[in-house]
C-alpha positions in Angstrom: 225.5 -30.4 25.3 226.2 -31.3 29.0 223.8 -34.2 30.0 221.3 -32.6 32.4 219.5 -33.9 36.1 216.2 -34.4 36.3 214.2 -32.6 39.6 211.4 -34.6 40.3 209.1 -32.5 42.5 206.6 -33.9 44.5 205.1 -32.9 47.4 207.8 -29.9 47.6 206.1 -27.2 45.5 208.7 -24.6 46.8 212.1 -23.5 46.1 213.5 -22.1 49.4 214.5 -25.2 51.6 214.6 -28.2 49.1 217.3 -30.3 49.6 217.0 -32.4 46.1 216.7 -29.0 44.4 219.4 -27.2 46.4 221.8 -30.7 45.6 221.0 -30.7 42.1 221.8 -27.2 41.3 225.2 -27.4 43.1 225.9 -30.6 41.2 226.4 -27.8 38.3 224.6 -29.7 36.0 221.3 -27.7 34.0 218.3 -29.0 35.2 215.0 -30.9 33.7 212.5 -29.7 36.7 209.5 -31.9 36.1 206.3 -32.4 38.1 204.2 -35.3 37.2 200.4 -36.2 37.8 200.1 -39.7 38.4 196.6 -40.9 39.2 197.7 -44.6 38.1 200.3 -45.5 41.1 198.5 -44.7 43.9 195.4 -46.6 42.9 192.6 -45.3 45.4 194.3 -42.6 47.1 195.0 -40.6 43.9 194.3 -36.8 44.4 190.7 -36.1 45.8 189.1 -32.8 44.1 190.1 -30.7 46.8 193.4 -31.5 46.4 193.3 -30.9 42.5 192.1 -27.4 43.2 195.2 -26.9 45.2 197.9 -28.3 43.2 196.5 -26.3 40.0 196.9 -23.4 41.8 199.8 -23.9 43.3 201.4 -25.5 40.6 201.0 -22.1 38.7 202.5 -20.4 41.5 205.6 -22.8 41.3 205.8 -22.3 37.5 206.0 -17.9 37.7 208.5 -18.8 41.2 211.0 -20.9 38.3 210.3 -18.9 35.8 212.1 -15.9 38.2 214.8 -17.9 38.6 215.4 -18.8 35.1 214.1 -22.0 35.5 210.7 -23.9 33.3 208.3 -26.5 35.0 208.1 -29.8 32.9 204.2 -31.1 33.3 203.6 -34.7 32.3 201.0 -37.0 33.1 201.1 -40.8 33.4 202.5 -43.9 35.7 205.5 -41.4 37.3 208.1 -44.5 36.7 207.5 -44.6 33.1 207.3 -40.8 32.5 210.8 -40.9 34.4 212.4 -43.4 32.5 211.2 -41.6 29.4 212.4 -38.5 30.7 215.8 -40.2 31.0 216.1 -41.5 27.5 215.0 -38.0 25.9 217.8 -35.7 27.3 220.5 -38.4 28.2 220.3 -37.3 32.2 222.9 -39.4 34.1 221.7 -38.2 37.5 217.9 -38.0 39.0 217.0 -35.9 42.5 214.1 -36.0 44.4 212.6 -35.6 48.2 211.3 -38.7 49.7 207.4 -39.1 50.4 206.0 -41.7 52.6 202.9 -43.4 51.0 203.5 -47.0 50.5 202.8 -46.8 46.8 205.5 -43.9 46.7 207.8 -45.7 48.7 207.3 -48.9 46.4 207.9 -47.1 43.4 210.5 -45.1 44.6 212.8 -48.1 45.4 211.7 -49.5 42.3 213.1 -46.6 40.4 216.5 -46.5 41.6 217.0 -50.2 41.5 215.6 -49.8 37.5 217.8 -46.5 36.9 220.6 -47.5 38.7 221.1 -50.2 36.4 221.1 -47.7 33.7 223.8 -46.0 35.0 221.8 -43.1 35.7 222.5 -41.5 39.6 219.3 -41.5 41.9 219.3 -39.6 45.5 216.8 -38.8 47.3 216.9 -36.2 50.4 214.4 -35.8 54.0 212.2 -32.8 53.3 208.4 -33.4 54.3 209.1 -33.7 57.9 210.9 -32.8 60.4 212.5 -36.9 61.3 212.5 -39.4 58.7 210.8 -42.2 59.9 213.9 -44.5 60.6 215.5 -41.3 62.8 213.4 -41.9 65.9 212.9 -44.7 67.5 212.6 -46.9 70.7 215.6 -47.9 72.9 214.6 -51.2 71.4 215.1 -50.2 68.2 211.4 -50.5 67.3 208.9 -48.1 65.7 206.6 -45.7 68.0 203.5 -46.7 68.7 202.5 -44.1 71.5 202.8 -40.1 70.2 203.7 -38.8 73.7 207.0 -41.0 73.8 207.6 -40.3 70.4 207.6 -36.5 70.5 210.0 -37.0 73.7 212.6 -38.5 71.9 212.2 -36.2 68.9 213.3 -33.2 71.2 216.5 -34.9 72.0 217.2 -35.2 68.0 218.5 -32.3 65.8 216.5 -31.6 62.8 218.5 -31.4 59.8 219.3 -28.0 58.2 218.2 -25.7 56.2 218.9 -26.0 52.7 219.5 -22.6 50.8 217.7 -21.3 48.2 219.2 -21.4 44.9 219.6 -17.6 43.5 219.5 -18.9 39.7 218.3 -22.3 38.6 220.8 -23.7 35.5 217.3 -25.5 32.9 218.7 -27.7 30.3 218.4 -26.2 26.5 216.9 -29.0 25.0 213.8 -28.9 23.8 211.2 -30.7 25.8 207.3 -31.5 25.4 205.4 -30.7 28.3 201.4 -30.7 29.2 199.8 -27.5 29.9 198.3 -27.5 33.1 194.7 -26.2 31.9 194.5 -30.0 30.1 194.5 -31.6 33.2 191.5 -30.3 34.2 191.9 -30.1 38.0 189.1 -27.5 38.4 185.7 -27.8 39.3 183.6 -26.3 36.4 180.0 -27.5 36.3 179.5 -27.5 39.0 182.3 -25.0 40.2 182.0 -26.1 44.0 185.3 -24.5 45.2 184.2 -20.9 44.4 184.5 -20.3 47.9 188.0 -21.5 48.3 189.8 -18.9 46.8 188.8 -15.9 49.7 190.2 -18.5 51.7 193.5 -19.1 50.3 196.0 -18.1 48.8 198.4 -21.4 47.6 201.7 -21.4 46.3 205.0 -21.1 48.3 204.6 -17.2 48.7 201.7 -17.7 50.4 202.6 -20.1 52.7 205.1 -17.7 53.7 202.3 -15.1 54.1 200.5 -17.6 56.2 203.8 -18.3 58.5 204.2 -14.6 58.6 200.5 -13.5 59.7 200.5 -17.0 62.1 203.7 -15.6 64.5 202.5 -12.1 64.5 199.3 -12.7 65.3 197.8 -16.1 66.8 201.0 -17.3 68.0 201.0 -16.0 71.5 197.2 -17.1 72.4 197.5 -20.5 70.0 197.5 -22.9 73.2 193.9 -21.6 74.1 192.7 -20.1 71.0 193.4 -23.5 68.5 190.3 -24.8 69.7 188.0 -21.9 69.6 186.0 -22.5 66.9 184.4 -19.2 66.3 188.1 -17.8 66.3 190.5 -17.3 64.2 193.0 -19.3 66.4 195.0 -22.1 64.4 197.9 -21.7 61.8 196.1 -22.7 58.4 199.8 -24.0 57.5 198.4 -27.7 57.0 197.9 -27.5 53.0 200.9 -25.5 52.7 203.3 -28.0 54.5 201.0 -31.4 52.6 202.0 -29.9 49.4 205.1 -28.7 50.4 205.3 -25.1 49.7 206.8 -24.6 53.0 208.8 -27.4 55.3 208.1 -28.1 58.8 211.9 -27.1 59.5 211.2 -24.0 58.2 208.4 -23.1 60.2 209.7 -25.0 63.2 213.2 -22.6 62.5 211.0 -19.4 62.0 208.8 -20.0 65.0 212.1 -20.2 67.7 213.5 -17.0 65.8 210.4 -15.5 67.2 210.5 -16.9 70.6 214.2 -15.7 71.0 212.7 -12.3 70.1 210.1 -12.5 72.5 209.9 -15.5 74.9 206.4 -14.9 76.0 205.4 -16.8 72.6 207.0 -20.0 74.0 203.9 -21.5 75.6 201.6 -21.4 72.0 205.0 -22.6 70.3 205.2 -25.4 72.6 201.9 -26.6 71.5 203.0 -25.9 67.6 205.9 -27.8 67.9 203.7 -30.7 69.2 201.2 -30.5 66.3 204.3 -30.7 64.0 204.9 -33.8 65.8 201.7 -35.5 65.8 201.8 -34.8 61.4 205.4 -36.7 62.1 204.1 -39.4 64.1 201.2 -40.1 61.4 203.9 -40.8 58.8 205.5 -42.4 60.8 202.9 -44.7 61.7 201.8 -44.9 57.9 205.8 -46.0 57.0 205.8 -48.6 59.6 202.0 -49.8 58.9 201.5 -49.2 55.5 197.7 -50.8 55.5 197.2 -47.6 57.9 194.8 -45.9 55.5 192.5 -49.0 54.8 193.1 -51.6 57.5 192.5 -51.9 61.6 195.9 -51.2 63.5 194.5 -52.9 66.3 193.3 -56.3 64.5 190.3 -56.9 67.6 188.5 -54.0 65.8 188.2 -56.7 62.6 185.2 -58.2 64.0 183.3 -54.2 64.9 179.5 -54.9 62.7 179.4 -50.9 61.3 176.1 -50.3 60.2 175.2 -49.1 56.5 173.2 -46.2 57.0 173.3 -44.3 53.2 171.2 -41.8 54.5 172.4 -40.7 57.8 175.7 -40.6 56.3 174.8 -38.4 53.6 173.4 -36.1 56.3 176.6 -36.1 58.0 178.2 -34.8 54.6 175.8 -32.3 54.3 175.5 -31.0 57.5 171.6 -31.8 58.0 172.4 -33.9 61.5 170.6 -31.8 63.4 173.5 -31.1 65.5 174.7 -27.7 65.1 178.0 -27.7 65.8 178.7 -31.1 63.5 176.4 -29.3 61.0 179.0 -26.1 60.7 182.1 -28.1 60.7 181.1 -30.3 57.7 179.0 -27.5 55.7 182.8 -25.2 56.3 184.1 -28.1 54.8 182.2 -27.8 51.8 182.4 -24.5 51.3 185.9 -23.9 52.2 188.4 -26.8 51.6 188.6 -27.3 55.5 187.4 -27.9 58.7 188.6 -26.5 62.1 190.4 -29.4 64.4 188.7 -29.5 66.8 185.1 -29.5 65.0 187.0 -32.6 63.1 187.0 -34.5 66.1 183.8 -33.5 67.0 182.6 -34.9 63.3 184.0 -37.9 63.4 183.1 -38.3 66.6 179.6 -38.0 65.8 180.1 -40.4 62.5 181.7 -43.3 64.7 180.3 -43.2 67.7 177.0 -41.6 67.4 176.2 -43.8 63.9 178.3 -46.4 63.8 179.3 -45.8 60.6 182.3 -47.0 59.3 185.7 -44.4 60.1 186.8 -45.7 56.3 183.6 -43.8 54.8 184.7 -40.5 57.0 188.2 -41.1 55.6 187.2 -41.1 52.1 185.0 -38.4 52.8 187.5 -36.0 54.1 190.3 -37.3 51.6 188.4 -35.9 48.6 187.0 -32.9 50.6 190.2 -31.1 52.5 192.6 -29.3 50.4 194.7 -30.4 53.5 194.0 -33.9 52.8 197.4 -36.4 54.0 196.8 -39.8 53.9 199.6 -40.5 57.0 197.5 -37.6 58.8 194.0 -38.6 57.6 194.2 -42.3 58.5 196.0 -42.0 61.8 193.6 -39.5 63.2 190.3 -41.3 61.8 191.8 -44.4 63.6 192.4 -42.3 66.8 188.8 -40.8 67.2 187.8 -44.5 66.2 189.8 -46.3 68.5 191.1 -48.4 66.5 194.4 -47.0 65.7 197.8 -46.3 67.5 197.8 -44.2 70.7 194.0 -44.2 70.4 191.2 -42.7 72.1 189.5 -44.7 74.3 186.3 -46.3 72.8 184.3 -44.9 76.3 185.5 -40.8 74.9 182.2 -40.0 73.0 181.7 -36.7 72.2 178.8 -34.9 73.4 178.0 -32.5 70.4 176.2 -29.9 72.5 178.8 -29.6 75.5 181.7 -29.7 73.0 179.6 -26.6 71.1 178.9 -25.1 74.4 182.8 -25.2 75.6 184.3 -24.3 72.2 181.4 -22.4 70.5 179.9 -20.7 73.8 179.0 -17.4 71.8 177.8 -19.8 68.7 179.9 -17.6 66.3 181.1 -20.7 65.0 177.6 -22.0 64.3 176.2 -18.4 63.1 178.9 -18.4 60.6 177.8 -22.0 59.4 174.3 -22.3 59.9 173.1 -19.3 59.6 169.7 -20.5 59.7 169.8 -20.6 63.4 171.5 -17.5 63.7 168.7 -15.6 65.7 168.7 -18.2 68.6 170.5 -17.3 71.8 174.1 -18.5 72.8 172.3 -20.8 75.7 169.6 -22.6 72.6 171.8 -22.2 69.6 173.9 -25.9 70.4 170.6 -27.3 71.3 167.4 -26.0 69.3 164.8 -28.6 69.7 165.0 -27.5 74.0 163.6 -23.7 72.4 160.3 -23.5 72.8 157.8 -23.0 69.8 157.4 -19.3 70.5 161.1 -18.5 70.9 161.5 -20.4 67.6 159.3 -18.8 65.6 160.9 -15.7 66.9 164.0 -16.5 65.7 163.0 -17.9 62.0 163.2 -21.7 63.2 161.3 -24.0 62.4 162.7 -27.3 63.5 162.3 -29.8 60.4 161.6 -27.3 57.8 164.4 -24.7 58.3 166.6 -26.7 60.3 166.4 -30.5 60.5 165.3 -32.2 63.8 168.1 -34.5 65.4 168.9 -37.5 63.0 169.9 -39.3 66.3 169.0 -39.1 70.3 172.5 -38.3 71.9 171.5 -40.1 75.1 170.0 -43.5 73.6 173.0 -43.4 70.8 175.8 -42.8 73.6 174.4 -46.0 75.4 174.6 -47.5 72.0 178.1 -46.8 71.3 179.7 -47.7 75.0 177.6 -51.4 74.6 179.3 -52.0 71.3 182.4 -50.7 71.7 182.9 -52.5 75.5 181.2 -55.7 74.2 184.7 -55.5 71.7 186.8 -54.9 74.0 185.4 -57.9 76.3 186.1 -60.2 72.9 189.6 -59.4 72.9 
């Protein structure tokens, strides 16, 4: 029997564009495709439940999309070195492909492993596709890492993106006989309770659906997409974020599918402008979580070290359940519950609210949203907690404090953002429904509301807390 190559598959739960599986199967070897859950390597950042939702479902998407091609889906669980070099010794494979990821754990490991199998004699390569630049691709003219996005994305328009790798017609699987888990006994549903039962309206993962997404994104939000990605009430942004985090689709391939479209009709180049950029801020974040691999639990600017958060259990645990009083911070984190996801640019507005208006640590929002998004990156998540915190690369400044009410008013101004959400305030008018407690008792009443029974009262006073914030944040910046 012809020794066989392992296909480690990662965060690339697609066939079409995969450079380790597209190099394997042209090495003309049969393949061992495995998948492996490893909740021991990463230590705290293993899969949050959100996450698990996704990758059941997607993995069984994956597993009919092999089956089509001939191929089957190994499932193990365990420490993903060990479960490797296991894999190695049970069929005899002399060659091992994957696609990189970024994590420092993964990146550990990943060295790690071809040092250990290379000494076995056993072939290891690796191939770029999560992003669009590997992190080493773009840099300064000093040779040095970016730490501003603006540059960065600059100098990623003057480099060519690598290309497309073609999917394989038939996949080659190895005869031998092979044990594998079945995915029901890793229990990555919710059952009691089942809290994602309204995630699946919402989604459909696997790497057909990303395609679907891709698809229903150019034809029909890609022309308005500069203006209409931060309408909340709208249906304005991509959705393509959990697809491309778990890989079902590349950011080449959308990046390649969205310029098709443009040369077909140039008027789309404006909102694909803006695309392109949000590609390249998902880049940057890995980037910055490569170069600074304490990213996800450390300060990237050290002076924040000595910030005094405050522990405040229970007006945190009114920010997760959207009982702040705030209406448009309420809907954003009660769509996050209910949906696997929040809207960009009510996730500024939350974390905003967390940071600035609490003072609560941005790690407790990062854990938050890490076991809550189906969309949850750790490069992305860290770097753009750190951003609204000011703490981070290319950060906003610690005087840009969100004013929940304006930011409702500019980006909610119908409130069909907050109807959807809070439906509890529903009745009140467009001018009252981002500021209730300014309704009088009578036009309350008249509307259902009954401020601190039916809808909490403000947890905070925008004004005082504002004052707060700047005092604390500028007193910091005086320190450094």
């Amino acid at each position: 029997m012809t020794s066989p190559a392992i296909v480690w598959l990662r965060q690339d739960l697609r066939i079409a564009d995969n450079p380790a599986l597209a190099a394997a199967v042209a090495s003309k070897r049969p393949l061992v495709l495995v998948y492996v859950l490893d909740d021991e390597t990463p230590a705290k950042w293993r899969l949050g439940g959100a996450s698990r939702w996704w990758l059941h479902h997607s993995l069984e998407a994956l597993v009919r999309d092999l089956n089509a091609k001939g191929a089957k889906l190994v499932l193990r669980r365990g420490r993903a070195d060990a479960v490797l070099h296991e894999l190695v010794r049970e069929t005899g494979a002399e060659a091992v492909f994957w696609n990189r990821c970024y994590e420092p754990f993964a990146v550990a490991r990943d060295k790690a492993l071809k040092l250990t199998l290379g000494a076995q004699g056993v072939a290891v390569e690796s191939f770029s596709g999560a992003l669009m630049f590997e992190p080493w691709e773009v840099r300064t003219k000093s040779g040095e890492a970016f730490k501003v996005f603006t540059p960065f994305w600059r100098a990623c328009l003057q480099v060519e993106m690598r290309a497309l790798a073609a999917a394989p017609k038939k996949i080659k699987g190895w005869d031998g006989a092979l044990a594998s888990d079945g995915l029901e006994d890793w229990a990555l549903l919710p059952t009691r309770p089942n809290w994602a039962t309204g995630f699946e309206p919402c989604w459909t993962p696997g790497e057909a659906g990303a395609l679907k997404a891709l698809s229903a994104f150019i034809d029909q939000r890609l022309s308005a997409y500069a203006e209409g990605r931060d309408l909340m009430g709208e249906d304005g942004t991509s959705r393509l974020s959990p697809h491309l985090h778990f890989g079902e689709i590349s950011p080449v391939q959308v990046r390649r599918s969205i310029e098709a479209a443009v040369l077909h009709e140039p008027a789309l180049q404006r909102g694909a402008d803006k695309f392109f950029a949000e590609l390249g801020w998902r880049d940057f974040s890995a980037n910055l979580l490569f170069h600074w691999p304490t990213l996800p639990e450390a300060n990237w600017r050290a002076q924040f070290d000595a910030f005094v958060w405050r522990d405040d259990d229970a007006a945190f645990e009114a920010w997760t359940k959207g009982q702040t009083g705030y209406p448009v911070v309420d809907a954003g984190m009660r769509e996050l519950w209910a949906t696997g996801y929040m809207h960009n640019r009510a996730r500024m507005i939350a974390a905003s609210f967390l940071i600035k208006h609490l003072l609560i640590d941005w790690r407790r929002g990062e854990d938050w949203f890490w076991d809550t998004l189906v969309d949850a990156d750790l490069g992305n998540n860290a770097a753009s907690w750190q951003w609204v915190a000011g703490s981070g690369a290319d950060a906003s400044p610690y005087f840009r404090i969100f004013n929940p009410v304006t930011q409702g008013e500019r980006y909610d101004a119908d409130g069909a953002y907050v109807r959807r959400w809070v439906p509890e305030l529903a009745k009140l008018s467009d001018e009252l429904i981002h500021q209730p407690w300014i309704a009088s008792e009578d036009v309350l009443a008249k509307a259902g509301v009954s401020l601190g029974k039916t809808y909490p009262e403000p947890i905070v006073d925008h004004t005082v807390v504002r004052a707060r914030a700047l005092a604390a944040f500028a007193a910091l910046r005086e320190e450094d």
